[in-house]
C-alpha positions in Angstrom: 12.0 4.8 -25.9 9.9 3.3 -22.9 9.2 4.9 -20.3 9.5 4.0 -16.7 6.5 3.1 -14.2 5.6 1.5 -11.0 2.9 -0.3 -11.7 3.5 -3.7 -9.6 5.9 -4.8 -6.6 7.7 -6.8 -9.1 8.8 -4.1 -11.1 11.1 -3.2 -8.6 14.2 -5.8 -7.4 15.4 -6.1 -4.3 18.6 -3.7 -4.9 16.1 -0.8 -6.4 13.9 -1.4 -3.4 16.6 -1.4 -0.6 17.6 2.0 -2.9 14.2 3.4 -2.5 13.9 3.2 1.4 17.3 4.7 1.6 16.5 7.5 0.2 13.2 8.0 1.8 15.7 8.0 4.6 17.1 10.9 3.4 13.8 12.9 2.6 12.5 12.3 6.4 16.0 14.0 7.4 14.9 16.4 5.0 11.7 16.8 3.2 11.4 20.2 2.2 14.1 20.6 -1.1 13.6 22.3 -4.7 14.0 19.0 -6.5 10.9 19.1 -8.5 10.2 22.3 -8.9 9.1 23.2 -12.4 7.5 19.9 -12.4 3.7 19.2 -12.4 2.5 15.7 -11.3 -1.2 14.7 -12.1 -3.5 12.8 -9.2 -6.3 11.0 -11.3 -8.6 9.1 -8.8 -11.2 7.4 -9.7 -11.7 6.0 -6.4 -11.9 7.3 -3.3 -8.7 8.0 -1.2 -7.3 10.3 1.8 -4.0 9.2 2.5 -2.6 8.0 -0.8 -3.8 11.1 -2.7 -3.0 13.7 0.2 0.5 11.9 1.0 1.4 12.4 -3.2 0.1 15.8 -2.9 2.4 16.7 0.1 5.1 14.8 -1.4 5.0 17.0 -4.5 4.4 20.2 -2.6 7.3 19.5 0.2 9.6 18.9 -2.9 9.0 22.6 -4.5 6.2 20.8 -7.6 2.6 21.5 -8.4 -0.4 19.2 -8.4 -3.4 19.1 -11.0 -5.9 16.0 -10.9 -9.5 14.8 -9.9 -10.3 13.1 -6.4 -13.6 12.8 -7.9 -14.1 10.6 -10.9 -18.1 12.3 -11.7 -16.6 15.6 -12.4 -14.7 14.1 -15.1 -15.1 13.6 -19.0 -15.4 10.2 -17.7 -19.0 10.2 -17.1 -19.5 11.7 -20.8 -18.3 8.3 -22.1 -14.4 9.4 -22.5 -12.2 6.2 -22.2 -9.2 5.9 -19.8 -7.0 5.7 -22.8 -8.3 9.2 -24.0 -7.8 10.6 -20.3 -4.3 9.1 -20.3 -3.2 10.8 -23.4 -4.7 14.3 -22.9 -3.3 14.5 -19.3 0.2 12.5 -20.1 0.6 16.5 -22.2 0.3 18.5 -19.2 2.2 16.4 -16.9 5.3 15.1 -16.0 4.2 12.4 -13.7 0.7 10.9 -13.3 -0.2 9.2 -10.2 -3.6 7.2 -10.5 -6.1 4.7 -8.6 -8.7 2.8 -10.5 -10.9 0.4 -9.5 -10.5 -2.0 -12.4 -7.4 -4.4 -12.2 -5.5 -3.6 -14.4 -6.1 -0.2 -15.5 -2.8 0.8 -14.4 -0.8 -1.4 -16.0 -2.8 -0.4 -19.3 -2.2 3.1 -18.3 1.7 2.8 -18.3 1.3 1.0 -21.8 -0.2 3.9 -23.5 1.5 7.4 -21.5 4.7 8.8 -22.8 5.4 9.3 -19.4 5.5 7.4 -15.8 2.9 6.0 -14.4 2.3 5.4 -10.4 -0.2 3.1 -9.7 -1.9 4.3 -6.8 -4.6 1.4 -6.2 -6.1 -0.7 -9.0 -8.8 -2.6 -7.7 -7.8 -5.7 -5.5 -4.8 -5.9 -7.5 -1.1 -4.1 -6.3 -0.8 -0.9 -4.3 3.0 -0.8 -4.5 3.9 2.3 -2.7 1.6 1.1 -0.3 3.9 -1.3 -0.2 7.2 0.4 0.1 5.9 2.9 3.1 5.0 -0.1 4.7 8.4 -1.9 3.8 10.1 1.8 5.1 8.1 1.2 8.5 9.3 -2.4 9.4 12.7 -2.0 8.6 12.6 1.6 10.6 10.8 -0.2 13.3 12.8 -3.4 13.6 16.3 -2.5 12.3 16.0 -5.1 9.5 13.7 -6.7 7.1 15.0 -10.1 6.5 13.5 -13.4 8.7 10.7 -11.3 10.0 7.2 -13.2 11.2 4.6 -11.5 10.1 1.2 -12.0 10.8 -2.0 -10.8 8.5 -5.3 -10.4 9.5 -8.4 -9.5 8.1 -9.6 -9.0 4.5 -6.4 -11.2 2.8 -8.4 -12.1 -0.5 -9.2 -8.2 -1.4 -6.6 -6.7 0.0 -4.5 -5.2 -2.5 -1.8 -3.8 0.5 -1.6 -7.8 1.4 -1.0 -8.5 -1.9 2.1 -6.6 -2.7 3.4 -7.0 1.0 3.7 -10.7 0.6 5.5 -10.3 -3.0 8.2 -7.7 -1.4 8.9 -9.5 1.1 9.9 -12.5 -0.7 13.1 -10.9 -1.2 13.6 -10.8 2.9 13.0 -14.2 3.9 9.7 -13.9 6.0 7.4 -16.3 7.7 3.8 -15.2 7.1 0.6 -16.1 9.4 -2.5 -15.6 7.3 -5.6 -14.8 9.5 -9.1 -14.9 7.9 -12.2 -16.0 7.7 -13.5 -18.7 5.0 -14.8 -16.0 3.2 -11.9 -13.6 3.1 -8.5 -16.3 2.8 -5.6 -15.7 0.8 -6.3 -16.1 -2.5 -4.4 -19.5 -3.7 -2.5 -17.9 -6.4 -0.5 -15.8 -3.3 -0.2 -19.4 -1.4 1.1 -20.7 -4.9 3.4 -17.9 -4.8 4.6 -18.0 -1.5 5.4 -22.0 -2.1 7.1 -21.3 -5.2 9.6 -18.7 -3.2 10.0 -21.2 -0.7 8.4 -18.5 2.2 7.2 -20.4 5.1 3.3 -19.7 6.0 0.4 -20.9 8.0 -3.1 -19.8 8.2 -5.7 -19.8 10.8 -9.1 -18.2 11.4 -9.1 -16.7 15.0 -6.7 -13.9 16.0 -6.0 -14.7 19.3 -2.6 -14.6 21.9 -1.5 -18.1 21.1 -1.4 -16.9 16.9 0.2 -13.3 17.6 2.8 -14.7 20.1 6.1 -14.2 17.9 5.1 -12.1 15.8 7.2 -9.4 14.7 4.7 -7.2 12.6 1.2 -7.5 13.4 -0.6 -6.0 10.0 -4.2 -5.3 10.2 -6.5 -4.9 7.7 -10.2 -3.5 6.9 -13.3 -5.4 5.7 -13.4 -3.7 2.6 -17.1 -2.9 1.6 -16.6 -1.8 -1.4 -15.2 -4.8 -3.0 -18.4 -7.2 -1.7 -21.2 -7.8 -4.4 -23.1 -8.9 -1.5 -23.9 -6.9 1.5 -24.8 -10.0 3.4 -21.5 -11.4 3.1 -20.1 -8.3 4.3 -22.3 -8.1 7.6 -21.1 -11.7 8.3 -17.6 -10.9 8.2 -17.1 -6.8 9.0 -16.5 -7.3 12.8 -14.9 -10.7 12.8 -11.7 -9.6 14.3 -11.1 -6.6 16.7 -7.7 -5.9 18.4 -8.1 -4.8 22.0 -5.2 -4.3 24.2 -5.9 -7.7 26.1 -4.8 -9.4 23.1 -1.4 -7.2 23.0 -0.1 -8.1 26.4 1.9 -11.3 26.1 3.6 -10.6 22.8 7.2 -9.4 22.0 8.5 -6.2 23.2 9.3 -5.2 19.5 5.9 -6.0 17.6 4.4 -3.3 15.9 0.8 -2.9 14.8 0.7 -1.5 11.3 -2.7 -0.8 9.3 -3.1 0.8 5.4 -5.8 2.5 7.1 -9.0 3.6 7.0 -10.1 1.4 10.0 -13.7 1.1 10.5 -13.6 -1.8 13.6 -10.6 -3.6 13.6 -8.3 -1.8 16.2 -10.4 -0.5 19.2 -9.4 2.8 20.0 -7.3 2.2 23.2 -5.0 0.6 21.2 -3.8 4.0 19.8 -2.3 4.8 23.3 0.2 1.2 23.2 3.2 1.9 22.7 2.8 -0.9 19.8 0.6 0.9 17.8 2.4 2.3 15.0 -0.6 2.3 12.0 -0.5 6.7 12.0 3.2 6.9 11.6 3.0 4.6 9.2 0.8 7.2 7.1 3.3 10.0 7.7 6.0 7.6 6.2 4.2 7.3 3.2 5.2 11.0 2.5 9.0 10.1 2.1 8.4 6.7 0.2 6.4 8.5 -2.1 8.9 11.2 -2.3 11.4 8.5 -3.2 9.6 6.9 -5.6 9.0 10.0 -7.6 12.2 11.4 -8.1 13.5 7.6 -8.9 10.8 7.9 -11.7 11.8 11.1 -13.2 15.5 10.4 -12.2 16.3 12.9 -10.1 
């Protein structure tokens, strides 16, 4: 009998994902029920997190459930030599759910391969974050009353960024037109162009975030500089501070834009921004608490 997962974007269709946000609907009108009480859901991270893991671990608790897991991969048998397949199966006996972020693409996808039961990818490397992807899917159509022939423009770190990445293959569903802003160092990876071609979605990239290339946008999503994923510290001191969003650059564009970020920022938004009635990057986060919701009761089908 297989067992379901969300592993990747794509294993949801546009029906199951329009599904999803309607019931995270429903948990934000109501987020404290019973409905998984009795159940246990393990957080495995391998990585470092404070939104994902702490927005799981309220989803759970908010929902009448229990949490057992690791936000710190060195206390593990991990650093004895114990494989992630090993890990899977002993926790996959204790749980009903297991929620996990790795930093090797991939590992999730393996992970759902060998559990007896679901599987939420939480973050594998620079690869899919997809309920990343459906909080920020909640947000713009709780923002803009739709989610079909949206501009939306993405800046920053487009060629690591794993939120990116399964933003652009959601939306293919909706009929966007993206704006790509990077630097050389940091575009968006060809297979996603290739992608976006093949799904006839309209795009254009430039490499200065400025008024003229935020004009009509809809959904200005910002991104970090990730550090981690550079090999190369010089490479990342060329490009951490490249773009910074200041309220100057805010003041010409459409009433209904709305600034979200996956968050953490280090540089990117200056802190006045947080005042603009645009800015919308921290209730974002609290959304994540009712997509994740969602997602987890859709898993263990209730």
């Amino acid at each position: 009998m297989s067992v379901k997962s969300l592993v990747s974007i794509s294993d949801y269709s546009k029906e199951k994902i329009l599904q999803i946000l309607d019931k995270a609907a429903a948990f934000e009108k109501n987020p404290n029920q019973k409905i998984l009480d009795g159940k246990v859901v393990a957080t495995l991270f391998f990585e470092p997190s404070t939104r994902t893991r702490l927005s799981f671990e309220t989803a759970v608790n908010r929902l009448g459930g229990r949490v057992i897991g690791f936000a710190d991969a060195s206390t593990t048998s991990g650093t004895k030599g114990e494989t992630l397949k090993d890990t899977i199966k002993m926790v996959s006996n204790y749980v009903d759910l297991i929620v996990m972020r790795n930093p090797i693409e991939g590992a999730a996808r393996y992970a759902s391969e060998i559990s007896n039961i679901p599987v939420i990818n939480a973050g594998d490397g620079a690869n899919q974050h997809p309920t990343q992807t459906m909080l920020d899917l909640y947000s713009i159509k709780k923002t803009q009353g739709r989610l079909d022939n949206l501009n939306i423009c993405m800046v920053g770190d487009l060629k690591y960024g794993r939120t990116v990445h399964s933003l652009i293959m959601a939306m293919s569903h909706f009929n966007p037109t993206f704006s790509f802003i990077a630097p050389d160092e940091l575009k968006l990876p060809e297979q996603h162009k290739m992608f976006c071609k093949s799904q006839g979605i309209k795009f254009e990239e430039h490499s200065e975030l400025n008024e003229q290339n935020i004009a009509d946008t809809d959904i200005l999503y910002m991104t970090r500089v990730q550090k981690e994923r550079f090999t190369d510290l010089f490479e990342y001191e060329k490009v951490k501070n490249v773009y910074i969003l200041k309220n100057s650059l805010l003041e010409h564009t459409k009433p209904n834009l709305k600034i979200l970020h996956p968050l953490p920022r280090v540089n990117e938004i200056e802190q006045e921004v947080d005042e603009n009635e645009k800015a919308y990057y921290f209730q974002q986060a609290k959304n994540g608490v009712y997509a994740r919701q969602a997602v987890i009761c859709d898993l263990l089908g209730l």
